[in-house]
C-alpha positions in Angstrom: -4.2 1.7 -41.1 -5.1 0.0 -37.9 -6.3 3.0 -35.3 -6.3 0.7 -32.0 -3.0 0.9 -30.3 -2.0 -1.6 -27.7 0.6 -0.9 -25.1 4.2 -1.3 -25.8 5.3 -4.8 -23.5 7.2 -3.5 -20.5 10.0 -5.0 -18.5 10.6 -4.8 -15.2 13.6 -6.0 -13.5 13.2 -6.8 -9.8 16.2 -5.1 -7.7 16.0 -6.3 -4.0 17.1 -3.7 -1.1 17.5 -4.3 1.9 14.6 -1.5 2.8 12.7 1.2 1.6 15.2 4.3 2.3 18.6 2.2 0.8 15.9 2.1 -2.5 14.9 5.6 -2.5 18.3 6.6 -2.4 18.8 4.9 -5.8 15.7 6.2 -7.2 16.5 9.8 -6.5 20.0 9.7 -7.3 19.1 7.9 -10.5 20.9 4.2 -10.2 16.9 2.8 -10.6 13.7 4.0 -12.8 11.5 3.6 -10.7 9.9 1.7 -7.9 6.8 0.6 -5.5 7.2 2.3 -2.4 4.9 2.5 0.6 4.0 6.3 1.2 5.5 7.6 4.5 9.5 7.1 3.3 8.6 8.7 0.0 5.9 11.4 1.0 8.5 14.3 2.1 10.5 13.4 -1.5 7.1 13.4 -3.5 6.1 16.5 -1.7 9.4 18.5 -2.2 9.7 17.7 -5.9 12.9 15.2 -5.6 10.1 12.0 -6.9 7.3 12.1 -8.9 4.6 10.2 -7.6 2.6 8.2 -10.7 -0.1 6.8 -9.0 -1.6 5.6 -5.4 -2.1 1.5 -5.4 -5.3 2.0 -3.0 -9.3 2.4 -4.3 -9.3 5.8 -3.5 -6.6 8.7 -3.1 -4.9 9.5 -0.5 -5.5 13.3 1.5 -1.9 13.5 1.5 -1.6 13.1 -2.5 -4.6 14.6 -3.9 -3.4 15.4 -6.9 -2.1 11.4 -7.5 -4.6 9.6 -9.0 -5.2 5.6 -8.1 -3.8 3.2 -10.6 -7.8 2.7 -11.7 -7.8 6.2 -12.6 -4.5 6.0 -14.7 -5.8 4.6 -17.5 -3.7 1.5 -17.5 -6.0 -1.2 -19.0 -3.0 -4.2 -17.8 -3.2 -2.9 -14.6 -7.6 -2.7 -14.4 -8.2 -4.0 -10.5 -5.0 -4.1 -9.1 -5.2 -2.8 -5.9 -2.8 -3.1 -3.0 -2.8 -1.3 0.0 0.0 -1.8 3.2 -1.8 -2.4 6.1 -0.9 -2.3 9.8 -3.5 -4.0 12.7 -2.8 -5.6 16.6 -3.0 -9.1 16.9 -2.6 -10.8 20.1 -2.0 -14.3 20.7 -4.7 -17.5 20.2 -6.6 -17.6 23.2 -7.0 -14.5 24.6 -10.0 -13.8 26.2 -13.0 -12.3 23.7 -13.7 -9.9 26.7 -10.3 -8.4 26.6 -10.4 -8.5 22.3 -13.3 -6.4 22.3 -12.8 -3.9 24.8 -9.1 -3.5 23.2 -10.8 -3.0 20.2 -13.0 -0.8 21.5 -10.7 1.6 22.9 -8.6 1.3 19.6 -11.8 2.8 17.1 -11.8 5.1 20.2 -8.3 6.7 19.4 -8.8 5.8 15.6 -11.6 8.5 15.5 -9.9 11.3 17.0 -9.2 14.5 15.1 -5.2 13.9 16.6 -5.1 10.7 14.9 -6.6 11.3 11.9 -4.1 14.6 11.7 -1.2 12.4 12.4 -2.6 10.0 9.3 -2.9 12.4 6.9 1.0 13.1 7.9 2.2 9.7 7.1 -0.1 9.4 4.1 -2.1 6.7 5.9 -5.8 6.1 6.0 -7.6 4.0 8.2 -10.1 1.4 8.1 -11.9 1.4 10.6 -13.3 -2.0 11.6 -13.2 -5.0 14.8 -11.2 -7.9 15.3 -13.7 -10.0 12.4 -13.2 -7.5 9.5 -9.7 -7.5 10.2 -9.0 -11.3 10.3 -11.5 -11.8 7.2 -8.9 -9.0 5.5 -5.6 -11.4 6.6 -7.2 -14.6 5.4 -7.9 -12.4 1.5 -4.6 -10.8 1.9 -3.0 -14.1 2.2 -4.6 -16.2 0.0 -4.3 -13.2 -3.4 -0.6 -12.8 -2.3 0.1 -16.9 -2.1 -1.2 -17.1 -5.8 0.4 -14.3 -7.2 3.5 -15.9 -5.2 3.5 -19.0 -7.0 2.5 -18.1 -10.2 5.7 -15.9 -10.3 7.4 -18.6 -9.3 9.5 -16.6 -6.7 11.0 -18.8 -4.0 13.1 -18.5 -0.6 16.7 -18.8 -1.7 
């Protein structure tokens, strides 16, 4: 008798929506399994027991969803090191003036670091990282690149 057990293969079909709240609506009224959602649609169904929350795609858990571990922590040996995380930022336009960058910047961590801000976070099951305009363009050029492979090698196109 063999004692090592490998996971059963799993299919997933892709279902496009036109948004994230035309999706959830499926998902709780039981037309889909299951999906990827970004947190703040899905936090108030999570929280009042309509959706079960499986795990957090991030490195660490979120304050909103303590109790949801990351997908590191599932236990899922196919998924070991996946890690994706939404992120918003400000850009502004080639060319504008390093003075004006920086002292945006500034005033952004400024805000970022507030006790209101961080409250307001924690709401929409966000967390920030904290960082200036050269950690954030280093974090578009990785995003991009990881994306465009795993792009291609699904062999998804523009139809």
């Amino acid at each position: 008798m063999n004692s090592s057990r490998s996971a059963p293969a799993t299919k997933i079909n892709h279902i496009p929506y036109k948004g994230t709240n035309p999706a959830l609506t499926d998902l709780t009224g039981g037309q889909v399994q299951m999906m990827f959602s970004v947190i703040p649609p899905a936090l108030a169904l999570v929280k009042g027991g309509r959706l079960r929350a499986i795990a957090v795609t991030g490195a660490k858990r979120l304050p909103s969803l303590p109790d949801v571990p990351t997908v590191a922590e599932s236990g899922l040996r196919e998924l070991a090191g996946f890690e994706s995380t939404l992120t918003y930022g400000i850009l502004a336009p080639r060319g504008t003036p390093d003075a004006f960058v920086k002292e945006l910047s500034a005033q952004m961590l400024k805000v970022a670091g507030t006790t209101e801000f961080q409250s307001r976070l924690d709401v929409e099951g966000a967390v920030p990282l904290l960082g200036g305009p050269t950690e954030y363009a280093a974090l578009i050029v990785k995003e991009s690149a990881l994306w465009a492979d795993i792009v291609k090698a699904s062999g998804a196109s523009v139809d």
